[in-house]
ZAKOL-578438 format. One record per residue (C-alpha): residue in three letters; y, x, z; residue number from 0. Coordinates in Angstrom, 1 decimal. Layout:
N
aa; north; east; up; i
Ala; Y; X; Z; NUM $
...
END
This chain:
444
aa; north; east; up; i
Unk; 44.4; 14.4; -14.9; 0 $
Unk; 46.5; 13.1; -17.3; 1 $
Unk; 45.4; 15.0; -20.6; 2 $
Unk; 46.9; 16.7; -23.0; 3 $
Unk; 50.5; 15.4; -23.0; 4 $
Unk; 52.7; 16.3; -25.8; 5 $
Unk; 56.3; 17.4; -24.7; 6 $
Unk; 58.9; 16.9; -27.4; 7 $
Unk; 62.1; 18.8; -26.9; 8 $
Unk; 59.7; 21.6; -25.0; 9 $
Unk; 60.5; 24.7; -25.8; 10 $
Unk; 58.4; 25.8; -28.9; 11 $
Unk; 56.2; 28.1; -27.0; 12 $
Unk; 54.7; 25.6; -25.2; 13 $
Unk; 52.8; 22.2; -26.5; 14 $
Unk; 50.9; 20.5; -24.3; 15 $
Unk; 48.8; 20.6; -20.7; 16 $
Unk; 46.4; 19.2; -18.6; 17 $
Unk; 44.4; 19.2; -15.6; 18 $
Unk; 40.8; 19.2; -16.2; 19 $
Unk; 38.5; 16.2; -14.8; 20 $
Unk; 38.8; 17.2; -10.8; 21 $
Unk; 42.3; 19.4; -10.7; 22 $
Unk; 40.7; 22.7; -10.3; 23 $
Unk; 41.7; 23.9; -13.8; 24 $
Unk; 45.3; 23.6; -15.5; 25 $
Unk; 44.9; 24.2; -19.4; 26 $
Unk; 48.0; 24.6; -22.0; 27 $
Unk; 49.1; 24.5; -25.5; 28 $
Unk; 51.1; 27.1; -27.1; 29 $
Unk; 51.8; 28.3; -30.6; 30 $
Unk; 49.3; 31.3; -30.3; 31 $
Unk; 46.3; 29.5; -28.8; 32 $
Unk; 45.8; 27.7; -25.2; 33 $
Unk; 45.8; 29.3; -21.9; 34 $
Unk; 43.0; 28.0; -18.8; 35 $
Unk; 44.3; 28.7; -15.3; 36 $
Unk; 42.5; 28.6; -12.1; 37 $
Unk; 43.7; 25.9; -9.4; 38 $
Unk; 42.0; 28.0; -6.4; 39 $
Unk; 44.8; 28.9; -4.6; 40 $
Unk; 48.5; 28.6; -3.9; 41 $
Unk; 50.2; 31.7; -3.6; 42 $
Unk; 48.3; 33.5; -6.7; 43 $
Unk; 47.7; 31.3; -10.1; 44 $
Unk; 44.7; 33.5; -11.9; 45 $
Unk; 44.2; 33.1; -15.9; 46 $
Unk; 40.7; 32.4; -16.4; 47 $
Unk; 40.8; 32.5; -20.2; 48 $
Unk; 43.4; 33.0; -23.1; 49 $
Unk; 42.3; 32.3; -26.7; 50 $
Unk; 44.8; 33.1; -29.7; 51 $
Unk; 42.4; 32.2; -32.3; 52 $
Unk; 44.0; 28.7; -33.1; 53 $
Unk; 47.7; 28.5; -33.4; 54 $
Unk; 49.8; 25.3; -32.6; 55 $
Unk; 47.4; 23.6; -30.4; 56 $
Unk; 48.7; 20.3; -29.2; 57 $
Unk; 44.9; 18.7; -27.4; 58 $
Unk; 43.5; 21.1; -25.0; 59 $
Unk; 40.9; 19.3; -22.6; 60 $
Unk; 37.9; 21.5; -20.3; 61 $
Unk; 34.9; 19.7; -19.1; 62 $
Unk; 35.1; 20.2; -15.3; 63 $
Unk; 34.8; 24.3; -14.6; 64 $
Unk; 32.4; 24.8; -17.4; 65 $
Unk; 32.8; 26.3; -20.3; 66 $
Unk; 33.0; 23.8; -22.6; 67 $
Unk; 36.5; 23.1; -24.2; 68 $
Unk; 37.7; 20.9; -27.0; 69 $
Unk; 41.0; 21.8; -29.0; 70 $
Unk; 43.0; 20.2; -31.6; 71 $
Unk; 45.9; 22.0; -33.5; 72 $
Unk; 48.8; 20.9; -35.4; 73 $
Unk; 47.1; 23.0; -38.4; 74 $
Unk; 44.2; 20.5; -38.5; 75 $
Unk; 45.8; 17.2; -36.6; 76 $
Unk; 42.4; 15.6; -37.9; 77 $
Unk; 40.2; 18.0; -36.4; 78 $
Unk; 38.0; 18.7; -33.1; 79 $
Unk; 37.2; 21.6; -32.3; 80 $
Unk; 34.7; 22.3; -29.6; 81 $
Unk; 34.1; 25.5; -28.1; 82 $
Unk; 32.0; 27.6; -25.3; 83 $
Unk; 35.0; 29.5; -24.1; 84 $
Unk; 32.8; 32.5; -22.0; 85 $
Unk; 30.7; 33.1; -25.1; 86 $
Unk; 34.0; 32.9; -27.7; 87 $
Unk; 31.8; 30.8; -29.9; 88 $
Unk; 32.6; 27.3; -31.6; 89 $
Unk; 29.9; 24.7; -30.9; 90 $
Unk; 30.7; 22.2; -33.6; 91 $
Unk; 34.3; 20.4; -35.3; 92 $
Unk; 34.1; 16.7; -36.2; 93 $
Unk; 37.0; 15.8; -38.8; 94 $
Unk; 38.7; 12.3; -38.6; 95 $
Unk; 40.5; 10.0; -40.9; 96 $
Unk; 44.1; 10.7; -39.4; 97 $
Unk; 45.6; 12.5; -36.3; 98 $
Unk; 43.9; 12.7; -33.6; 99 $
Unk; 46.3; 11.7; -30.7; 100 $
Unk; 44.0; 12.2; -27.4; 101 $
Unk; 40.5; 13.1; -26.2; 102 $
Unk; 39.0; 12.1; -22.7; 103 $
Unk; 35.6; 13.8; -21.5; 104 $
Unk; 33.3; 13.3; -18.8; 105 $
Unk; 29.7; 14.6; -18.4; 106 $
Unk; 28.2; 12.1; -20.5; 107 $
Unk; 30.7; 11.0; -22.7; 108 $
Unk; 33.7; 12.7; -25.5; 109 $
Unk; 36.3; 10.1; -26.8; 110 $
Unk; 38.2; 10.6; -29.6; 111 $
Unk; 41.1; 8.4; -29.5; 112 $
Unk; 43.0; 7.7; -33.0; 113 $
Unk; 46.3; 4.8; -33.6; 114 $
Unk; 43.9; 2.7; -34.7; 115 $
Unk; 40.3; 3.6; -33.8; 116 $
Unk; 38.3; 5.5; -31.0; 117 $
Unk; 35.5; 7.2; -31.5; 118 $
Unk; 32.7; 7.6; -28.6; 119 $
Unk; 30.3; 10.9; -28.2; 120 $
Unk; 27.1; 11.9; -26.5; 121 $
Unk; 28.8; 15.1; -25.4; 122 $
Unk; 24.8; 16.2; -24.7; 123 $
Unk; 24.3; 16.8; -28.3; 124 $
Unk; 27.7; 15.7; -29.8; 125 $
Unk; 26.2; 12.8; -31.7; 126 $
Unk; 28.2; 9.9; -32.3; 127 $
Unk; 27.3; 6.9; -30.6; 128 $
Unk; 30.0; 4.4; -31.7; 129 $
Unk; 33.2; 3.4; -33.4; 130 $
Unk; 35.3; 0.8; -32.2; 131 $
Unk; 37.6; -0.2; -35.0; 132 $
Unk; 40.9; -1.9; -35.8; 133 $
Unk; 42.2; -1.1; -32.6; 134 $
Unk; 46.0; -2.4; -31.8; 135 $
Unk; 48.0; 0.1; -32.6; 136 $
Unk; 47.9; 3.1; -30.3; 137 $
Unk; 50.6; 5.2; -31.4; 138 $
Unk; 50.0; 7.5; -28.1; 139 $
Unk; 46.5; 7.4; -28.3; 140 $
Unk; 46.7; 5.7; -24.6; 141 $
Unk; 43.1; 5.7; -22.9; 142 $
Unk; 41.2; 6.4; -20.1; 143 $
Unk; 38.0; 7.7; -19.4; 144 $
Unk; 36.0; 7.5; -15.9; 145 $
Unk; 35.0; 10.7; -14.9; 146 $
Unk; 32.2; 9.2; -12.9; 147 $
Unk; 29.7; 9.9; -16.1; 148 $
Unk; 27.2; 7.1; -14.2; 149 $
Unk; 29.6; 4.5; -15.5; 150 $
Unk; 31.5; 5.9; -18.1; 151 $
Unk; 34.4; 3.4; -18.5; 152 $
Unk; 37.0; 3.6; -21.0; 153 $
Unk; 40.1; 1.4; -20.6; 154 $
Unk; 42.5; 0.8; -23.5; 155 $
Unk; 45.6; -1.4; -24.6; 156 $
Unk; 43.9; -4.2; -25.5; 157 $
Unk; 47.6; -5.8; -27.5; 158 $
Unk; 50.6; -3.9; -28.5; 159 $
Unk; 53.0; -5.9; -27.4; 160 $
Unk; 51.8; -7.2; -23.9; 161 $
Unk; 50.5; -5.2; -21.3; 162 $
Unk; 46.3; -6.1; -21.7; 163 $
Unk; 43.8; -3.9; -21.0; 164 $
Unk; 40.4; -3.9; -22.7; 165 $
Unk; 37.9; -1.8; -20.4; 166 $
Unk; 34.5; -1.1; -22.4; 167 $
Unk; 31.8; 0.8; -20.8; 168 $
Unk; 30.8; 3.7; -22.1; 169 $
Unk; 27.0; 3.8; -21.2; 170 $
Unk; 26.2; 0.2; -22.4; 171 $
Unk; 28.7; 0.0; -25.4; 172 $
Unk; 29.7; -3.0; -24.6; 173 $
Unk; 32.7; -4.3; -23.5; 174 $
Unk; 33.1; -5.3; -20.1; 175 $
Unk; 36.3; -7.2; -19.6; 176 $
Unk; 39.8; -7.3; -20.4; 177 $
Unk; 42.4; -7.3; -17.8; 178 $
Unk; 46.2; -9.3; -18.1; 179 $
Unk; 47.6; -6.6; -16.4; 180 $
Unk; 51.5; -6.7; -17.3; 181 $
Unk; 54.0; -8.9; -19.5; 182 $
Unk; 55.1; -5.8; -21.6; 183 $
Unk; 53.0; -3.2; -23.7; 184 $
Unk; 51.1; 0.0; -21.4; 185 $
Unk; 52.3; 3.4; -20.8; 186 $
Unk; 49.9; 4.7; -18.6; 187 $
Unk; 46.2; 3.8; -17.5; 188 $
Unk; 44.2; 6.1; -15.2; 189 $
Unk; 40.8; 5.7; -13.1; 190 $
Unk; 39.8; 6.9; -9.6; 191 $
Unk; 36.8; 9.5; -9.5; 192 $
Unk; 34.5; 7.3; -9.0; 193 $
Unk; 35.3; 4.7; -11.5; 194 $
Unk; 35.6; 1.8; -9.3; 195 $
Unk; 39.7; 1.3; -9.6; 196 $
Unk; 42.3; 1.1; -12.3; 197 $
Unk; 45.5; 2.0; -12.4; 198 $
Unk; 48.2; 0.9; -15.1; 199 $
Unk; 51.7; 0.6; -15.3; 200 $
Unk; 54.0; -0.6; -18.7; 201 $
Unk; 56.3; 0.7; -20.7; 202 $
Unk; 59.4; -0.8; -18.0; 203 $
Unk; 57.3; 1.7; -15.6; 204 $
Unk; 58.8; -0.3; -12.4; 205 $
Unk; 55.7; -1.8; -11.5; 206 $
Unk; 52.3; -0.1; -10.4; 207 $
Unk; 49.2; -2.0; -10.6; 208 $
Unk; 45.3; -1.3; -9.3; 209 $
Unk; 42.3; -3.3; -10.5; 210 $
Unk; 38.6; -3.4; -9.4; 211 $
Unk; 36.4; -2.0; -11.8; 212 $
Unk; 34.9; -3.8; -13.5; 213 $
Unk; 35.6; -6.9; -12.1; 214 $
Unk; 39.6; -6.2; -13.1; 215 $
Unk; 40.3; -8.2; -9.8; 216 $
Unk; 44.3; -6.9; -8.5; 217 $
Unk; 43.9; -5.1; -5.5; 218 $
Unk; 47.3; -3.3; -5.1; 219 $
Unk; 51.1; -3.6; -6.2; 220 $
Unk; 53.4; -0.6; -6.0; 221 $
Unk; 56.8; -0.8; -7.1; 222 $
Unk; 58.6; 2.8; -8.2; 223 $
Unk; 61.7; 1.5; -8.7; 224 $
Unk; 64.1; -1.8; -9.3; 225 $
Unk; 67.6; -0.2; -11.0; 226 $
Unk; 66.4; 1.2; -14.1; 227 $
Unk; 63.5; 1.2; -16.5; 228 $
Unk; 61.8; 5.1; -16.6; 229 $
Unk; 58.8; 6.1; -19.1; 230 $
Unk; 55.9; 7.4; -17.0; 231 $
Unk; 54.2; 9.9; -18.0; 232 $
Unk; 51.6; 10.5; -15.3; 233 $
Unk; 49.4; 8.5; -13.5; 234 $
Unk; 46.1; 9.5; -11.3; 235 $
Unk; 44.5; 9.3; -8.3; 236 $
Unk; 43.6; 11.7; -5.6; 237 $
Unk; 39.6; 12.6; -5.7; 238 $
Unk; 39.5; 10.2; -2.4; 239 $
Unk; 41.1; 7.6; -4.1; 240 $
Unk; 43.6; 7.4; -1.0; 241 $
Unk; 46.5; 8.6; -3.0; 242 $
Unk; 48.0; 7.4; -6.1; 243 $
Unk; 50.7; 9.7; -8.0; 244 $
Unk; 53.5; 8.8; -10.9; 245 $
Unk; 55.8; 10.8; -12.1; 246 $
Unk; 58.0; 9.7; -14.8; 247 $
Unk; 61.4; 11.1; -16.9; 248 $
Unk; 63.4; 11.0; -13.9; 249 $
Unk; 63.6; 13.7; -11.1; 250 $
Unk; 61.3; 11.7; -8.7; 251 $
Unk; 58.0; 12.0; -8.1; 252 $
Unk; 56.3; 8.7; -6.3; 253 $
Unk; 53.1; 8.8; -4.5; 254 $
Unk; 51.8; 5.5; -2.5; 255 $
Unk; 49.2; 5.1; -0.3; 256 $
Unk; 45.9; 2.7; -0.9; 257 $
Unk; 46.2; 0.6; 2.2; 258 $
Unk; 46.6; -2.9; 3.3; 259 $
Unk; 49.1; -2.0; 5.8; 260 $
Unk; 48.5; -5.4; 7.4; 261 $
Unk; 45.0; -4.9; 8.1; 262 $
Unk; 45.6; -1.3; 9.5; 263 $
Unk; 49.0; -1.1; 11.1; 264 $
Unk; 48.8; -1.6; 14.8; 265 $
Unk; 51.3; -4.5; 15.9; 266 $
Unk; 54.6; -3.4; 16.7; 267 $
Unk; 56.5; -3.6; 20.3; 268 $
Unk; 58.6; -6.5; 20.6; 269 $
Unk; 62.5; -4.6; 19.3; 270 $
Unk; 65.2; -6.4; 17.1; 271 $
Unk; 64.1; -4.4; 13.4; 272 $
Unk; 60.9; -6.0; 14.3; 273 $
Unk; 61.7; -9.5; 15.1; 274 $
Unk; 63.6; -9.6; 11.8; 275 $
Unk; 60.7; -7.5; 9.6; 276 $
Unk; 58.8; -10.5; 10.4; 277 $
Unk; 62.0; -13.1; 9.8; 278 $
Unk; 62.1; -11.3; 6.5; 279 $
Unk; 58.5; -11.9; 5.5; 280 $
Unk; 58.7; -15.2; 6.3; 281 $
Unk; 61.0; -16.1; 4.5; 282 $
Unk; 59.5; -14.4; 1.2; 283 $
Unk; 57.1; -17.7; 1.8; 284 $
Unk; 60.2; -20.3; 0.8; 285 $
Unk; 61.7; -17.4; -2.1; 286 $
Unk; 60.6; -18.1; -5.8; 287 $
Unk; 57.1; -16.2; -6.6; 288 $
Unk; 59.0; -13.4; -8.9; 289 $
Unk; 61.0; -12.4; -6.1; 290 $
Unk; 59.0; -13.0; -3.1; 291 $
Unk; 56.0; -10.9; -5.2; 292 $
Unk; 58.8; -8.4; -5.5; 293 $
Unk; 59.6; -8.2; -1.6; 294 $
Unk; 56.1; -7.5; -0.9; 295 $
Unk; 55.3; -4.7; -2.8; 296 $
Unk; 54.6; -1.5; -1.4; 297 $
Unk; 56.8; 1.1; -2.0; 298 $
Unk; 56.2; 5.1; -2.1; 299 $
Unk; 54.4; 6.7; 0.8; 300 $
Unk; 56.0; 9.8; -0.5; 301 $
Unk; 58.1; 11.6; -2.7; 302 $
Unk; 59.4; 14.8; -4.6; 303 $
Unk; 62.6; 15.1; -6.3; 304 $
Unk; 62.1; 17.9; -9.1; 305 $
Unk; 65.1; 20.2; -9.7; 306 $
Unk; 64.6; 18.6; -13.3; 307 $
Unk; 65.3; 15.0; -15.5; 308 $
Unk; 64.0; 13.8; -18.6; 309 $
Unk; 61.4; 16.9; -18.9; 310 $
Unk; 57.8; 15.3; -19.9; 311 $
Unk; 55.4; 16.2; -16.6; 312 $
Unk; 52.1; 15.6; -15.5; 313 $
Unk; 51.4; 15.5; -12.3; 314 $
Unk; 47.5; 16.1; -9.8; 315 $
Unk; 46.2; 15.3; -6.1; 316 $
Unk; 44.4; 18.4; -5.0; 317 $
Unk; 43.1; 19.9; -2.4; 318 $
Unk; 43.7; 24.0; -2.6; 319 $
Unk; 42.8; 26.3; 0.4; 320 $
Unk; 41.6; 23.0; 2.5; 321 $
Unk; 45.4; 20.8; 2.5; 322 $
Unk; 46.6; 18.1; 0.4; 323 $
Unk; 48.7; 19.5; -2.2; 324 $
Unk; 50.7; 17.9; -5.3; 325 $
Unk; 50.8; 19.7; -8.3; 326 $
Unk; 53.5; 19.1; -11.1; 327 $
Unk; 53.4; 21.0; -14.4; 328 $
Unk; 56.4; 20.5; -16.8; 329 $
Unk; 57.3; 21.1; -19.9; 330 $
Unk; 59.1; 24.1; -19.5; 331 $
Unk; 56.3; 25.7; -18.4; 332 $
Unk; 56.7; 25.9; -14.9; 333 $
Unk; 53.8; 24.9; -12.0; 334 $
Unk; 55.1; 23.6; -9.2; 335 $
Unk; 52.9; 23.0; -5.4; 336 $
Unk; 54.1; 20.6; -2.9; 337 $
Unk; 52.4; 20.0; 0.6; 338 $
Unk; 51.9; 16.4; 0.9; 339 $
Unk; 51.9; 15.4; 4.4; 340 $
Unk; 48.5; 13.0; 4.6; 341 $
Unk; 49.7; 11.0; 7.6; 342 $
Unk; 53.4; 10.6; 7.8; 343 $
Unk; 54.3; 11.3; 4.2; 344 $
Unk; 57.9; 11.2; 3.4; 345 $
Unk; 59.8; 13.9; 1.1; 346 $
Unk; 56.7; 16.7; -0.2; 347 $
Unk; 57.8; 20.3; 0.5; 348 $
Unk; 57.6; 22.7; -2.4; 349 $
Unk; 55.9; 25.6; -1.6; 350 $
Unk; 55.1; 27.4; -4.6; 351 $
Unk; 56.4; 27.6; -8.1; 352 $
Unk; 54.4; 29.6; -10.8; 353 $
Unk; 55.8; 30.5; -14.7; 354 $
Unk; 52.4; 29.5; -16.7; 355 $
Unk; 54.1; 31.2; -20.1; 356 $
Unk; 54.0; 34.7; -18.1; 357 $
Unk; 51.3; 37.7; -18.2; 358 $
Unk; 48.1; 35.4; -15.6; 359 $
Unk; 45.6; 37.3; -13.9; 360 $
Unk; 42.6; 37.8; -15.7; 361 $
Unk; 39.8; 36.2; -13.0; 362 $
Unk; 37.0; 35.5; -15.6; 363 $
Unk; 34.1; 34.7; -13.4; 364 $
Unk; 36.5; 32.9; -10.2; 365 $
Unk; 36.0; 29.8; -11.1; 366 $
Unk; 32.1; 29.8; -10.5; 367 $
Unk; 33.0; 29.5; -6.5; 368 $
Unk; 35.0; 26.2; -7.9; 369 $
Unk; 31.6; 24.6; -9.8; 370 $
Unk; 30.5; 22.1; -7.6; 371 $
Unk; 26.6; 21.5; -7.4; 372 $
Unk; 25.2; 19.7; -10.3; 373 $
Unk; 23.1; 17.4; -8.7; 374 $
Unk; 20.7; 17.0; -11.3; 375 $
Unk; 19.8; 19.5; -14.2; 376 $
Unk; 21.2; 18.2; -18.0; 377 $
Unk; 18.4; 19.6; -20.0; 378 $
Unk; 19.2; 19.3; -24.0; 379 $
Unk; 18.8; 21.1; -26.9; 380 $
Unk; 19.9; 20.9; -30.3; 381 $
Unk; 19.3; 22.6; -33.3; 382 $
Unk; 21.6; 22.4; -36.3; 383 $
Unk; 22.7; 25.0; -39.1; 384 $
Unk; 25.9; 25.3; -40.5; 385 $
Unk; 26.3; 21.7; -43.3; 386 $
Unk; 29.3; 21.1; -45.1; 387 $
Unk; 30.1; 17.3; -46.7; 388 $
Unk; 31.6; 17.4; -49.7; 389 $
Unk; 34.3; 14.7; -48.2; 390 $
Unk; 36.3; 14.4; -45.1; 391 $
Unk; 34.4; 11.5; -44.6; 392 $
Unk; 31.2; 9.7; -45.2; 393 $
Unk; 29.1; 6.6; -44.8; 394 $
Unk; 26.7; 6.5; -42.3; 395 $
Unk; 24.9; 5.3; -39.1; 396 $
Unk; 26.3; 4.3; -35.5; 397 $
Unk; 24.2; 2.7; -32.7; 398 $
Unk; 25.9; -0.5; -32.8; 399 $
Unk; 25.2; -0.7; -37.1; 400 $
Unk; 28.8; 0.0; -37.9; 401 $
Unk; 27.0; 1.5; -41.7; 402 $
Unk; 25.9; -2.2; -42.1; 403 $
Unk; 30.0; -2.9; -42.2; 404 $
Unk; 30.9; -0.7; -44.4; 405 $
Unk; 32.2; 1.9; -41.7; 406 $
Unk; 32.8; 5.3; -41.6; 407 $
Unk; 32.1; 8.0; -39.3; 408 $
Unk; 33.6; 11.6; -39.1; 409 $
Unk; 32.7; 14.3; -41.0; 410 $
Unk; 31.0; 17.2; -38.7; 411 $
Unk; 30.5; 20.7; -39.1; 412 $
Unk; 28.3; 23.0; -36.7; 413 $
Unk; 28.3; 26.5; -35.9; 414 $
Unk; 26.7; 29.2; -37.4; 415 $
Unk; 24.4; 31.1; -35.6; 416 $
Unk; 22.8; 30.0; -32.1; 417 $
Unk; 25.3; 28.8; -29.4; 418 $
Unk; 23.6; 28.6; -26.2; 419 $
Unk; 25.7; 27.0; -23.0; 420 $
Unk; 22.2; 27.0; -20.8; 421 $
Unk; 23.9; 28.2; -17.6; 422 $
Unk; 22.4; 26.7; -14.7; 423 $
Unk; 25.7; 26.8; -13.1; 424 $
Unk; 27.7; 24.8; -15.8; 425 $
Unk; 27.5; 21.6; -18.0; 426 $
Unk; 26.6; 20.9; -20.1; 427 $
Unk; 24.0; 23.6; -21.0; 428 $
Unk; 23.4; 22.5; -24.6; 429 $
Unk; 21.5; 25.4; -27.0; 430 $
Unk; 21.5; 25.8; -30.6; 431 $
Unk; 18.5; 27.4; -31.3; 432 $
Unk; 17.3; 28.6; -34.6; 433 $
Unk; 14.5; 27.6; -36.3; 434 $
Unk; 15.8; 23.3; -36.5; 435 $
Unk; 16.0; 21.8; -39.8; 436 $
Unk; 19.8; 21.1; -41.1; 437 $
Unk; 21.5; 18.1; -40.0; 438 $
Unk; 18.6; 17.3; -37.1; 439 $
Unk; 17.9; 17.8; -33.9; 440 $
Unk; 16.0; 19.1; -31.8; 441 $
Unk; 15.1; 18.0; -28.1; 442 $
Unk; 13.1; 19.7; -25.8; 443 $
END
């Protein structure tokens, strides 16, 4: 679910994409609006909604298969827009003190992430809950965000010029650890669903590494290549967390397999390749540690080898219609489905390939047979009228006393009018009733 990626070199009509928080929905960028698409099926990619009312978005991030969506445009680099899609209404825009480069959501949480500073949100009523400040610079705006909302965990590059990763959790607002996890500065951090792994990789993007959460104990090592160094630009787990995909500037597509092959692969008959496999590994004992840690990484379980090179691409594990598939959007606009083979891996077979700048199917309501079961209800409500600050920013209060310090939080604007998202069926259902006094809020 690697959000929002900015494709320099793209053609102009298209800006950015991402896959929302469990690959079902694909969103894009263009220089009318953004464009949601369903993830439902293979042979038949349905529109679900196309909005032209903000030009040059380059941030487009949904919230699962609900209706909420956040946006940020070239126009307004320092805005957030947030906005209940079904009902074509804005819910609120928060203004920052320079370009917003990325935003990560989960059910409990909204991160803003900016070079220098990220901003966390109660995405229940949009309030902000803390600022963490003189960040190292982030010119990428690299972050991650657990989708598990019962953790929360954000993870991101704790130096800018070695590979350390600070992982803070969300919930608490503390930080929990920080994890050496390479020699050289990050490119790429993602979590599994649940929250409990970490994956990272550096700007050299040969190496793969996992972590425990939140422990930030190594549990994996995956190398994607030796002969040359590649700039990843995709990294994620499948929702089982059996499955871990990067894809990169190159044509190839790696995906390895979270398994200890030497717990789980029955022992071999007695041939020649296998009386030297186990020559070979014994030997790695007597080698120095760089290259005997280099011998005993695992390498890809599978692969794809796009018909492209040196296009950005972002890449989802999925399951559509019941089978494994790989999904790789680029920046040319193009969707492409692979069947991955679960057991035997190998090379992934394209099946599909879908134009996402052409005339979608209009399938509004689809996506409700994609909402899976809330199983709790998120009851909020909030009441607040339209309030404009006089500056783009202002003094004021965070959770953690950041006013005591001097800090400063974002200037926010909401709606005019009720907004109500208090479908049963969706999160979050937040309602902006009238009646509240401006500025507060108003809880049932």
């Amino acid at each position: 679910m690697e959000a929002a990626a900015e494709a320099p070199g793209a053609p102009a009509a298209l800006s950015c994409f991402s896959y929302n928080q469990d690959c079902t929905s694909l969103a894009i960028g263009t220089t009318t609006g953004y464009r949601l698409f369903s993830l439902s099926s293979v042979e038949q990619l349905d529109q679900v909604h196309e909005s032209n009312e903000i030009p040059d978005v380059y941030i487009v991030e949904r919230l699962f298969s609900s209706s909420l969506v956040v946006v940020v445009s070239h126009a307004k680099p320092q805005q957030m827009n947030v906005y209940h899609f079904k009902k074509g209404t804005e819910i609120c825009n928060y203004s920052y003190s320079s370009k917003i480069l990325s935003i990560r959501l989960n059910r409990q949480r909204l991160v803003v992430c900016l070079e220098e500073s990220i901003y966390i949100h109660n995405i229940k009523d949009m309030k902000l809950l803390k600022t963490i400040l003189d960040t190292p610079p982030n010119t990428t705006g690299l972050c991650a965000l657990s989708i598990n909302h019962a953790n929360s965990y954000l993870a991101y590059p704790g130096s800018a010029t070695s590979g350390e990763i600070v992982l803070y959790d969300g919930n608490t607002l503390k930080t929990a650890c920080t994890i050496p996890a390479h020699d050289g500065p990050l490119a790429a951090l993602a979590f599994n669903s649940t929250g409990s792994k970490l994956a990272s990789a550096s700007e050299k993007g040969t190496v793969i590494r996992v972590f425990s959460i939140p422990g930030g104990q190594k549990l994996y090592e995956f190398r994607r290549g030796m002969k040359r160094y590649v700039n990843i630009s995709s990294l994620v787990f499948s929702m089982d967390s059996q499955f871990l995909c990067a894809s990169s500037n190159t044509e190839t597509v790696h995906i390895f397999k979270l398994e200890h092959l030497t717990d789980s692969r029955p022992e071999e008959p007695p041939t020649w390749s296998g009386y030297m496999g186990k020559m070979f590994q014994a030997a790695t004992n007597y080698l120095p540690a760089q290259v005997s840690g280099m011998m005993s990484q695992d390498r890809a379980f599978a692969t794809v080898r796009l018909n492209i090179s040196g296009q950005r691409n972002i890449c989802a594990l999925s399951t559509i219609q019941k089978l494994p598939r790989l999904l790789v959007t680029t920046s040319d606009g193009h969707l492409y489905i692979y069947n991955l083979d679960p057991q035997d891996g190998g090379e992934c077979v394209l099946i599909k390939n879908h134009s996402l700048l052409g005339s979608g199917k209009m399938e509004e309501n689809k996506e409700n047979d994609l909402q899976p079961p809330v199983p709790q209800s998120y009851a909020a409500t909030v009441a607040r009228q339209s309030t404009v600050p006089s500056t783009s920013t202002m003094p004021g209060y965070s959770e953690d006393g950041g006013a005591l310090r001097g800090e400063v939080i974002p200037e926010h604007e909401f709606a005019t009018g009720p907004v109500c998202l208090d479908d049963e069926n969706e999160f979050p259902p937040i309602i902006l009733c009238r009646g509240g006094q401006p500025g507060k809020a108003k809880r049932s």
